[in-house]
C-alpha positions in Angstrom: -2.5 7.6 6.8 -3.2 9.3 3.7 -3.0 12.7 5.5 0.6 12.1 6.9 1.6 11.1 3.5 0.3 14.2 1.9 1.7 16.3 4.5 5.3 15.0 4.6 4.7 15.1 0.3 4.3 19.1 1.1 7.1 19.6 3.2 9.5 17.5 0.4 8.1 19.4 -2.3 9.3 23.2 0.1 12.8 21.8 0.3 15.8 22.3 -1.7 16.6 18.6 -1.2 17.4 16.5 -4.9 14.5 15.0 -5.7 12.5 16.1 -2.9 10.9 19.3 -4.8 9.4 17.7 -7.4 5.3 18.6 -8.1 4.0 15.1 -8.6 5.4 14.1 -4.9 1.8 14.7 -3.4 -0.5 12.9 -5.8 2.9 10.0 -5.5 2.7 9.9 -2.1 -1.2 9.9 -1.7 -1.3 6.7 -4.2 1.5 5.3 -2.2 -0.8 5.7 1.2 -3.9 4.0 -0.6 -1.6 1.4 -2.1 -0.2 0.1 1.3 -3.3 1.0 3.2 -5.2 -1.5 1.1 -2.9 -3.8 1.6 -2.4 -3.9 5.0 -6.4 -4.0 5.1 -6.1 -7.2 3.5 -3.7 -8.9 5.9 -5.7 -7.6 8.9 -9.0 -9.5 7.0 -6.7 -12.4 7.2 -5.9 -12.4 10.2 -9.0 -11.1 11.9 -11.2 -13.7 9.9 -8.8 -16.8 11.1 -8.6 -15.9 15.1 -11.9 -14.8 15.7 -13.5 -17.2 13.1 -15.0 -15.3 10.8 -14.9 -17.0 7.5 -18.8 -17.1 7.3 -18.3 -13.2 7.2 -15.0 -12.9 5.5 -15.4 -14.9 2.8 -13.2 -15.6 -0.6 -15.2 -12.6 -2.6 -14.2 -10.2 -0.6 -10.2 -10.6 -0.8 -10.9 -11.7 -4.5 -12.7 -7.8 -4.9 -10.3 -6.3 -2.7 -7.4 -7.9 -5.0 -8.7 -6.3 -8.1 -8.9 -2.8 -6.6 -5.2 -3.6 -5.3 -4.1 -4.6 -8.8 -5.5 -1.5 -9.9 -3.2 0.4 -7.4 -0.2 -1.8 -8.4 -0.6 -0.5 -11.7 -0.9 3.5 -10.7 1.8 3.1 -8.2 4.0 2.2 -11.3 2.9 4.8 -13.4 3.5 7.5 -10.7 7.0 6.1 -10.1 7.6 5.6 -13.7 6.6 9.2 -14.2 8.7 10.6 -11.0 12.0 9.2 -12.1 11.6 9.8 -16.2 10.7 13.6 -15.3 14.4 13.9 -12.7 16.2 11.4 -15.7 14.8 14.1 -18.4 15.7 16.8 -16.5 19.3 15.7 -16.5 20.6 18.1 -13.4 24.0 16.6 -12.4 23.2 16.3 -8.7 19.8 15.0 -9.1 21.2 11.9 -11.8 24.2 11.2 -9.0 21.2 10.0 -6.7 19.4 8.6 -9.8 22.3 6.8 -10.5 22.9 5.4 -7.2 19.7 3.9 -7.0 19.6 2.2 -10.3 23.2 1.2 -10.6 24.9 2.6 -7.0 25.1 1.5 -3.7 21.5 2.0 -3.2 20.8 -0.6 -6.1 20.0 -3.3 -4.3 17.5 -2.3 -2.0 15.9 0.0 -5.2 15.4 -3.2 -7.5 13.9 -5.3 -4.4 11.7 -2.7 -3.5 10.5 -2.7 -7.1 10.0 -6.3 -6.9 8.0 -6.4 -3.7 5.9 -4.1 -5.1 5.5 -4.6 -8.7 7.0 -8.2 -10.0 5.5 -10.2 -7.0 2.0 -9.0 -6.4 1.0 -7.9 -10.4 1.4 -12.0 -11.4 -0.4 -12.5 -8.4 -3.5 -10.2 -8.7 -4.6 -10.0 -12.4 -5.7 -14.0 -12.7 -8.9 -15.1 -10.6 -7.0 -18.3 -10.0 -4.4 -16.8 -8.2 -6.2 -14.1 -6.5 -7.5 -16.1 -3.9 -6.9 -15.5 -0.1 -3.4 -17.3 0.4 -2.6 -15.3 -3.0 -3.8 -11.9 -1.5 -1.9 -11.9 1.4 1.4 -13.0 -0.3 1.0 -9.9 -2.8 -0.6 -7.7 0.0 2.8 -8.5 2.8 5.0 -7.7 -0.5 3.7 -4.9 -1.0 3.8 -3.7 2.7 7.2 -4.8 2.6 8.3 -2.9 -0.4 6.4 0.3 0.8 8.3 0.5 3.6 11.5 -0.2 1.2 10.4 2.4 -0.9 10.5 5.3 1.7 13.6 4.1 3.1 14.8 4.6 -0.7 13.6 8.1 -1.2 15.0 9.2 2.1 18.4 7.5 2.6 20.0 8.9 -0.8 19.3 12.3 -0.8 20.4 12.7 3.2 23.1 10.3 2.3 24.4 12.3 -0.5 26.7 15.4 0.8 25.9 14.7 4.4 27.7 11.2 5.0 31.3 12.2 5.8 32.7 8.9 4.5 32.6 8.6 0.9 31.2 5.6 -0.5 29.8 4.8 2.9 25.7 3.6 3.6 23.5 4.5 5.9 22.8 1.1 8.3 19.7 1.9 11.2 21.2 1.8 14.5 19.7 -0.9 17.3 17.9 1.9 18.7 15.8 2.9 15.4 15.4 -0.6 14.8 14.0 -0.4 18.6 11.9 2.5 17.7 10.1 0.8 15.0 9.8 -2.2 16.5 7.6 -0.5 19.0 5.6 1.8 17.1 4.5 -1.7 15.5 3.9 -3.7 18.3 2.0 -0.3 19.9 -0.1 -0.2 16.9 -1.1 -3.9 17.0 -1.7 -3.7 21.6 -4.8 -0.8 20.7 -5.7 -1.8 17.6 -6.1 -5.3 19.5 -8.0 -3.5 22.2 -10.5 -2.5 19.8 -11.3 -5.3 18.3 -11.9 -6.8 22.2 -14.5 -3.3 22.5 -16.3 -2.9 19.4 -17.3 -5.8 16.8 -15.3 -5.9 13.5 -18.3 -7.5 11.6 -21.8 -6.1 12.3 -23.3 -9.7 12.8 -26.7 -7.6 12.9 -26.9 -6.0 9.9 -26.1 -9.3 7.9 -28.3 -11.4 9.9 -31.6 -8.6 9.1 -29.6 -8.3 4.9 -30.3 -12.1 4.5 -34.0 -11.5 6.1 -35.4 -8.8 4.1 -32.5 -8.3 1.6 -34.6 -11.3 -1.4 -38.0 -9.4 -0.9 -36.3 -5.9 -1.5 -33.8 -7.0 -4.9 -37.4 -8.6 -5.9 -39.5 -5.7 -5.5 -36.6 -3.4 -7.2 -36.6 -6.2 -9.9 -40.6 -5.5 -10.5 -40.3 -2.1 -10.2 -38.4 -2.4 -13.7 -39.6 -4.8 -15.5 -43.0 -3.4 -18.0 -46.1 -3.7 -16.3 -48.5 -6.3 -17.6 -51.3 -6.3 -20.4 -54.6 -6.9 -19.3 
C-alpha cells in the first residue's frame, strides 16, 4: 500500500497539474498509506477476532495499543495536510487558490469539510482517552478514518481534473454506475482472497503463544536476576 501511494505521490509531484507538484506530496501520501493501513488493520482484528472467535487472542490491549499509535497518525496526517494547503495558500498562485478556494468554500466544500471530519473531528475525541479507546471505540474512529481516506483522494483528484477540463461551468464530477461497479468489485475481490487466506494459513500462531505462556515467567525471571546486584556473602 505504501508503495502505490509513494509512487502515484511521484508521478503528481512530475506533473504540471495545480497542486499536484508540490514536494511534500510523497512524505503526505506515505503518512496517508500508514494512517489508513492501520486502520483498516483494526477493523480486520475486529472482525477476524468475532467470526473465528479469537477474543482469547485478540484481546482489549491490543486495539487499546493499536489506538494510540493511530492517534499518533491522526495527529501527523493533520500536520502534513495543515502544512500542504498553508504552503499552496502562501504561495498565493491565482490558479492554484481557485482550487483552494473551491474546496474550502466551493463546490467541493462539502465533501472537503466531511473528509476532515472523518478523519480528524471523529477519531481524535475518540483515541486520546483510555475510556474511549476501547474496541467498539477503535473501530468507529478506524471505519472514519477509512471513510475519510477514501474522501480525501477523491478530494485531491476531482478538483484539479475538474478545473479547466469540465466543459460545463459550475458543473461536478458525479462517478458513473460503472466506476461505482468497478470499486465495488475491487472490494469484494480483495475480501474473496484475503478470505481464502485466512481458510489456508492461521491468522494467530496458536503455537507460539501456547510455548510464550510455558517458558515466557522462567525467562522475564531469569532476565529479572540477571539485573538485579548479586548477593553478599
Amino acid at each position: 500500500m505504501i508503495t502505490v501511494h509513494t509512487v502515484v505521490s511521484f508521478v503528481f509531484a512530475m506533473t504540471i497539474q495545480p497542486l499536484w507538484h508540490s514536494a511534500i506530496f510523497g512524505p503526505y501520501f506515505v503518512v496517508g498509506a500508514i494512517f489508513s493501513g492501520v486502520a483498516s488493520v483494526m477493523l480486520v482484528m475486529a472482525i477476524l477476532r468475532k467470526v473465528y472467535h479469537l477474543e482469547r487472542y485478540i484481546k482489549p490491549i491490543h486495539f487499546n495499543n493499536l489506538g494510540t499509535f493511530l492517534m499518533a497518525m491522526t495527529l501527523l496526517w493533520f500536520y502534513f495536510t495543515f502544512a500542504e494547503y498553508i504552503t499552496v495558500v502562501y504561495g498565493n498562485e491565482p490558479v492554484h487558490m481557485t482550487i483552494v478556494w473551491s474546496k474550502i468554500a466551493g463546490r467541493f466544500s462539502f465533501l472537503f469539510w466531511l473528509h476532515f471530519i472523518l478523519c480528524f473531528v471523529i477519531p481524535l475525541p475518540i483515541l486520546v482517552f483510555r475510556k474511549t479507546r476501547t474496541i467498539t471505540g477503535t473501530i468507529i474512529a478506524s471505519i472514519s478514518i477509512v471513510v475519510g481516506m477514501w474522501l480525501e483522494r477523491f478530494v485531491i483528484i476531482v478538483p484539479t481534473l475538474t478545473h479547466q477540463r469540465l466543459p460545463i461551468e459550475g458543473a461536478i464530477y458525479i462517478p458513473t454506475w460503472v466506476e461505482w461497479s468497478i470499486l465495488a468489485g475491487c472490494i469484494s475481490l480483495f475480501a474473496l482472497l484475503y478470505t481464502f487466506f485466512t481458510k489456508l494459513f492461521p491468522i494467530v500462531p496458536v503455537w507460539e503463544v501456547r510455548e510464550g505462556r510455558e517458558k515466557s515467567i522462567t525467562q522475564v525471571g531469569e532476565r529479572i536476576k540477571s539485573y538485579l546486584p548479586e548477593e553478599e556473602h
